[in-house]
C-alpha positions as CSV (number, residue, x, y, z in Angstrom):
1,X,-7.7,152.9,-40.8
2,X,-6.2,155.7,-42.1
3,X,-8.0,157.8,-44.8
4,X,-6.8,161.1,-46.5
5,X,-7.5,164.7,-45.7
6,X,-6.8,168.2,-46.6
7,X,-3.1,170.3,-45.5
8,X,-1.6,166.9,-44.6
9,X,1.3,164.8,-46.2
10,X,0.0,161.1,-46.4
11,X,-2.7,159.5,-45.7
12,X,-3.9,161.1,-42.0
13,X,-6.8,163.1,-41.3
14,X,-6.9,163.4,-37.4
15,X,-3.3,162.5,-36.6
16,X,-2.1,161.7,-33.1
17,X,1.3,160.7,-31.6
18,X,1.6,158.4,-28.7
19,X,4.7,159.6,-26.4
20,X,5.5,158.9,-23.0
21,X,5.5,161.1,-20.1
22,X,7.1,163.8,-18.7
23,X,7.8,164.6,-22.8
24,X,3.9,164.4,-23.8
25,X,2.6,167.4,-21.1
26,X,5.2,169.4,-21.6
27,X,4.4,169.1,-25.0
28,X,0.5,169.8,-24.8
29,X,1.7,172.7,-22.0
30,X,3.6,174.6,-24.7
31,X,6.9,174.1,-22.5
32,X,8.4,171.6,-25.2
33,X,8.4,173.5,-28.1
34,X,10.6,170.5,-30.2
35,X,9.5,167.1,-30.6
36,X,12.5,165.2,-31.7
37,X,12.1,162.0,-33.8
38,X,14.8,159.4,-36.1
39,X,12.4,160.4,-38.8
40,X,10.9,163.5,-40.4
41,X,7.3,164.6,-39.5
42,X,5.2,163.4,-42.2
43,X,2.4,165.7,-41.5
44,X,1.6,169.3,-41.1
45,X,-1.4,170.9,-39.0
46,X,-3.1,169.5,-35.9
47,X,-1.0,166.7,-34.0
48,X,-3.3,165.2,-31.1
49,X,-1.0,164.6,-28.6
50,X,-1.1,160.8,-26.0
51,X,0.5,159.4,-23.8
52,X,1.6,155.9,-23.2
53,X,0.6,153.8,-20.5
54,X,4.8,153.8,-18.5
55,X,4.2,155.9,-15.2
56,X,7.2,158.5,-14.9
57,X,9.3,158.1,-11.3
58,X,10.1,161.5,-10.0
59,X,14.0,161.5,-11.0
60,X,12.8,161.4,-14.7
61,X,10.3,164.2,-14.1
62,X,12.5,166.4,-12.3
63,X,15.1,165.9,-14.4
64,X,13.4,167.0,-17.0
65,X,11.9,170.0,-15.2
66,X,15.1,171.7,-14.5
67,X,16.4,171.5,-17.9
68,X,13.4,173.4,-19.3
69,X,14.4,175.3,-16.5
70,X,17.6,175.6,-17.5
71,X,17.1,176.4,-21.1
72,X,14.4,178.7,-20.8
73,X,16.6,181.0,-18.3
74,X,18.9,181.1,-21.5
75,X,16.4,183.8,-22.7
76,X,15.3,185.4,-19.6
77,X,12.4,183.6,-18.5
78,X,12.1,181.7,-14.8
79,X,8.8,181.7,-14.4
80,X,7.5,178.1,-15.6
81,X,4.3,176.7,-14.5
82,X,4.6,172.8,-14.7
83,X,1.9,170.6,-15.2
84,X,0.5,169.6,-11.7
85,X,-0.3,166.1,-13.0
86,X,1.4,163.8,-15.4
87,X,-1.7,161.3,-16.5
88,X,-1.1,158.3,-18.9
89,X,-3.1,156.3,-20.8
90,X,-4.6,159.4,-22.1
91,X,-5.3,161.8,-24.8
92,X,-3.8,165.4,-23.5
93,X,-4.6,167.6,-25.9
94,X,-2.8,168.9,-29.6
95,X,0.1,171.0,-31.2
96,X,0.3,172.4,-34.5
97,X,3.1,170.9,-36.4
98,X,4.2,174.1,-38.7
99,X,7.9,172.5,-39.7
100,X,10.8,170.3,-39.4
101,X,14.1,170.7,-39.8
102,X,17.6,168.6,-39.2
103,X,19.0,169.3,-35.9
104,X,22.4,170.7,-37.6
105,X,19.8,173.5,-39.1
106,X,17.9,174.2,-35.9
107,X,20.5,174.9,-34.2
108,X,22.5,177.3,-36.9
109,X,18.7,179.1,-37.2
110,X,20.2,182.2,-35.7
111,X,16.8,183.7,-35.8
112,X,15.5,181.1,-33.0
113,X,15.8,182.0,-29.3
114,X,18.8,179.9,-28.2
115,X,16.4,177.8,-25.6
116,X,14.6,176.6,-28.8
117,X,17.8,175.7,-31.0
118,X,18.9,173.7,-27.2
119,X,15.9,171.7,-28.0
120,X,17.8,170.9,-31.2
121,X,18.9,166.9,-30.3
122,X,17.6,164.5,-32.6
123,X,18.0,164.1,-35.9
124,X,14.9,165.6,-36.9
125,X,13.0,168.3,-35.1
126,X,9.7,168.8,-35.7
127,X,8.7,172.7,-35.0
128,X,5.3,172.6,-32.5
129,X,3.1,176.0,-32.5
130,X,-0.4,176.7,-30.4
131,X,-0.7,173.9,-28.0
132,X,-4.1,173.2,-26.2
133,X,-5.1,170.8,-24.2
134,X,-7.9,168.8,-23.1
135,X,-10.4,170.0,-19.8
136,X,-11.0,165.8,-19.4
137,X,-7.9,163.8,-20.7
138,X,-9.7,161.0,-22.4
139,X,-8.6,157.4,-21.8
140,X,-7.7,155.7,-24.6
141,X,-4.7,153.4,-26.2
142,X,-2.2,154.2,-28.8
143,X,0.2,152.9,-31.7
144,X,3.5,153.6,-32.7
145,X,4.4,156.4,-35.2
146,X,1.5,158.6,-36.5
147,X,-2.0,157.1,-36.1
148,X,-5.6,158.6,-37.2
149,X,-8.0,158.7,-34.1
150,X,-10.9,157.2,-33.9
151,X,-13.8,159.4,-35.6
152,X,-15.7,159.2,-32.0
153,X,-12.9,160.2,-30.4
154,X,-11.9,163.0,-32.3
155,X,-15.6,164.4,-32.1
156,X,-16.1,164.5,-28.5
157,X,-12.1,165.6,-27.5
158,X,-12.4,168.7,-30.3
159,X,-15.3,170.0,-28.2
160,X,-12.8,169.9,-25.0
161,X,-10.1,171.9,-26.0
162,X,-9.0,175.1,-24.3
163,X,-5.8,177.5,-25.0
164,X,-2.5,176.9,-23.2
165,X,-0.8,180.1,-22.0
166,X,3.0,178.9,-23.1
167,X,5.7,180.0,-21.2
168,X,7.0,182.2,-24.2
169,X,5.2,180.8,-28.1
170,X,7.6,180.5,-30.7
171,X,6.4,181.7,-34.3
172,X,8.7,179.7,-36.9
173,X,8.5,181.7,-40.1
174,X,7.7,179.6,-43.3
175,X,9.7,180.3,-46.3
176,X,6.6,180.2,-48.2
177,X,3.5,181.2,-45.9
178,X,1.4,179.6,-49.3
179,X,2.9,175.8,-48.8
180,X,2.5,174.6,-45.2
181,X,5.3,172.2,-46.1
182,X,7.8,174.7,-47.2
183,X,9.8,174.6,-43.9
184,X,11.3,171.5,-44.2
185,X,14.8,170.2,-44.3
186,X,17.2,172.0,-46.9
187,X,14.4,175.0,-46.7
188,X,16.2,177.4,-44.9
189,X,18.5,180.0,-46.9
190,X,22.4,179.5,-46.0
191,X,22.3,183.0,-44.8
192,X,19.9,182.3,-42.4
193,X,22.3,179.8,-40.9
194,X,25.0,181.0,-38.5
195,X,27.6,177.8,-38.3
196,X,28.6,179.4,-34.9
197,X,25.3,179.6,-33.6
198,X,25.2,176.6,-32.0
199,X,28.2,177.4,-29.6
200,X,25.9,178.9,-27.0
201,X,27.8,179.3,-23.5
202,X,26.5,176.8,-21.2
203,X,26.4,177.8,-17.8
204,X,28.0,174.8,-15.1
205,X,24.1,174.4,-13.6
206,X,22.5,174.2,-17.6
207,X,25.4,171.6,-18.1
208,X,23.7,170.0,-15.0
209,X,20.5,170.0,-16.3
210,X,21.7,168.6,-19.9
211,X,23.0,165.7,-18.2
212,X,20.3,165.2,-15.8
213,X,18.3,164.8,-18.9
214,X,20.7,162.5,-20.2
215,X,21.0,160.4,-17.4
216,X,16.9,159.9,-17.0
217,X,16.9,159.4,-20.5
218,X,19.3,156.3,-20.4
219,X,17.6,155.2,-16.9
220,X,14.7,155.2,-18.8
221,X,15.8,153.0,-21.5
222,X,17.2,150.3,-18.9
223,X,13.9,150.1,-17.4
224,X,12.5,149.1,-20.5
225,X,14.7,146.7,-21.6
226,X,15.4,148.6,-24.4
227,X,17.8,147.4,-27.7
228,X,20.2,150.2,-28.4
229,X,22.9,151.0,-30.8
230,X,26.2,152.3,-30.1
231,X,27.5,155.8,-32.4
232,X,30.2,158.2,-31.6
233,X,28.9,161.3,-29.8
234,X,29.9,163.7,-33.0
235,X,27.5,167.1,-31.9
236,X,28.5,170.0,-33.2
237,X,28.6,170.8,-29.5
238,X,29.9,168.2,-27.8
239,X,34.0,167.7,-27.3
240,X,33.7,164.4,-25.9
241,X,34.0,161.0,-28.5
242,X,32.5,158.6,-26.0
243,X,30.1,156.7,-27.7
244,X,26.6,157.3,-26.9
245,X,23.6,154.8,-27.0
246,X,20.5,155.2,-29.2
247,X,17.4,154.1,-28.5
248,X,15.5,152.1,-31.0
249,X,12.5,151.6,-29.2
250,X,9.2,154.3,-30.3
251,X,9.1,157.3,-28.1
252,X,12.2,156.8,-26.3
253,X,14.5,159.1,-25.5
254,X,18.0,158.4,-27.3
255,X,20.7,158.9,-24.3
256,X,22.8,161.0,-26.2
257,X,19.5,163.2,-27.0
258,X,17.4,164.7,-24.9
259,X,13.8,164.0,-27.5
260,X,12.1,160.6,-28.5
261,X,13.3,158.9,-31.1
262,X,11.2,156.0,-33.1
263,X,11.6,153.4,-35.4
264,X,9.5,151.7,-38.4
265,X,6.2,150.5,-37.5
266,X,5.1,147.1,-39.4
267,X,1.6,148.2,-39.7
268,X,-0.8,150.3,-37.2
269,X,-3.5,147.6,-37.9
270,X,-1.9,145.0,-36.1
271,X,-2.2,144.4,-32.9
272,X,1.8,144.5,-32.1
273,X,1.6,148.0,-32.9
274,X,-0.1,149.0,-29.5
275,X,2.1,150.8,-27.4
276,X,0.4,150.0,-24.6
277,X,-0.1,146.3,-23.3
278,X,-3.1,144.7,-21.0
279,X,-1.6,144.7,-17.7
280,X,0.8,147.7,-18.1
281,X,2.4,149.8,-15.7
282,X,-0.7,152.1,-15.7
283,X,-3.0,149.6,-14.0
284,X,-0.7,149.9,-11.4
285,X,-1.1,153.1,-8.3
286,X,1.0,155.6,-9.2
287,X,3.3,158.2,-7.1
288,X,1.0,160.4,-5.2
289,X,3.0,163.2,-7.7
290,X,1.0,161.4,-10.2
291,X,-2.1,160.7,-9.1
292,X,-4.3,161.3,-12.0
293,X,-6.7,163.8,-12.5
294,X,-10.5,163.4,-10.4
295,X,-13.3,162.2,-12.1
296,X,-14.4,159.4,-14.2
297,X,-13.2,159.9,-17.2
298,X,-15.5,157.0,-18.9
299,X,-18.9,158.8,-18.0
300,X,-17.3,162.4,-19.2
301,X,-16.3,160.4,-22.4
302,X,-19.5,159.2,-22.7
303,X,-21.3,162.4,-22.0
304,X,-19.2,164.3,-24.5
305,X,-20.4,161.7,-27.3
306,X,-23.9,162.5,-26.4
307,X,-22.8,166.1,-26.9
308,X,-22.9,167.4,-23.6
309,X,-20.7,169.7,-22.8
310,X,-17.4,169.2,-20.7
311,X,-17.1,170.9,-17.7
């Protein structure tokens, strides 16, 4: 399935990452500007962005929403245009993968705003640039970890891409503009690294909004009947040593993070790779907050593979 292509390490050539939602549109929106992941990105370039088929309840959305909220008010900015809709099931549009670094070097990268290096949770953090998204979301299903997409696929959703005007883009500099692979853990100089830059003052309603997170994070797991781990909570930041549970589960949320986290996929061949199952949640009628967007999105598929144009 997977065959090999220029600016990428491994064998990917249209990669795409199956997440669940709120975290996959605020992704594509250029409002999450981290991906967080157990594992280090193993590509560089376009990431086409999915999401999984698990319908978000409103506490996890809005729990989410104020901490970008939150963090992005760090910096100055309150004006944050959510995405009106959070569809599943579909393709949403890409990033540009440029990095990735451990979470003790993202946030010591004193030359980050501090809203990115809050983003810093996970135990690696991949650094996403120039987010667009699709007019149509395409429905399709996904696998765990990094996947090709379907020739067809890719054909008909490159022709549907449009810009995202981010709240505020992030340029992460590349210690070597000439190896797209250069910013990667260890890359970044010592002197670039502030040990006290991670001690950023945390106002009582951003404190809220971390701990919102936290809590829809772990709600989420429970719903999913998820198998977690138990480590001490040893942040940098943190001064509590309650243990914290970790996720093990792809595209989950660790409680003690705020990004997915993901484990090793036996092989994206097999059909116990799909994230998504017949019957799942998305078959189901959603929240009127998430009532997906109009259309059929089988005949604009359709169309777009005839190479009509999307409208």
């Amino acid at each position: 399935m997977r065959k090999g292509g220029p600016r990428k390490e491994g064998n990917y050539t249209n990669p795409c990452l199956t997440m669940h939602q709120p975290w996959a549109s605020l992704l594509v929106y250029g409002i999450k500007r981290i991906e967080g992941r157990s594992w280090p990105a193993p590509i560089r370039g376009r990431l086409w962005i999915h999401a999984a088929s698990k319908v978000p309840d409103e506490s996890t959305i809005k729990a989410m929403e104020d901490f970008y909220r939150e963090i992005y008010a760090v910096n100055g900015i309150t004006d944050i245009k959510f995405p009106e809709h959070y569809p599943v099931s579909r393709l949403l549009g890409c990033v540009e993968v440029v990095g990735c670094l451990t979470c003790e070097e993202l946030v010591q990268w004193e030359a980050l705003p501090e809203g990115v290096r809050l983003e810093g949770q996970t135990d690696f953090c991949w650094l996403c640039e120039k987010p667009k998204k699709l007019l149509v979301p395409f429905e399709m299903r996904g696998f765990q970890r990094v996947y090709n997409l379907e020739k067809k696929i890719y054909e008909a959703a490159v022709r549907g891409l449009v810009p995202v005007d981010s709240p505020t883009p992030v340029k992460f500099p590349l210690p070597n503009p000439r190896d797209p692979f250069s910013l990667k853990p260890g890359s970044i100089a010592a002197s670039s690294l502030n040990s006290k830059a991670s001690s950023i003052k945390k106002s009582s309603s951003l404190s809220a909004a971390i701990a919102g997170a936290r809590a829809a994070a772990t709600q989420f797991s429970k719903d999913q009947n998820i198998r977690t781990n138990t480590i001490p909570n040893n942040r940098p930041d943190s001064t509590s040593t309650e243990p914290q549970a970790i996720i093990t589960d792809d595209d989950r949320i660790p409680n003690g993070n705020l990004k997915e986290a993901s484990i090793e996929a036996d092989s994206a061949s097999k059909q116990s790779d799909y994230v998504e199952e017949e019957g799942s949640s998305s078959r189901s009628q959603p929240p009127a907050r998430l009532k997906q967007d109009p259309g059929a999105p089988s005949k604009i598929f359709a169309a777009a593979l005839r190479g009509l144009k999307l409208s």
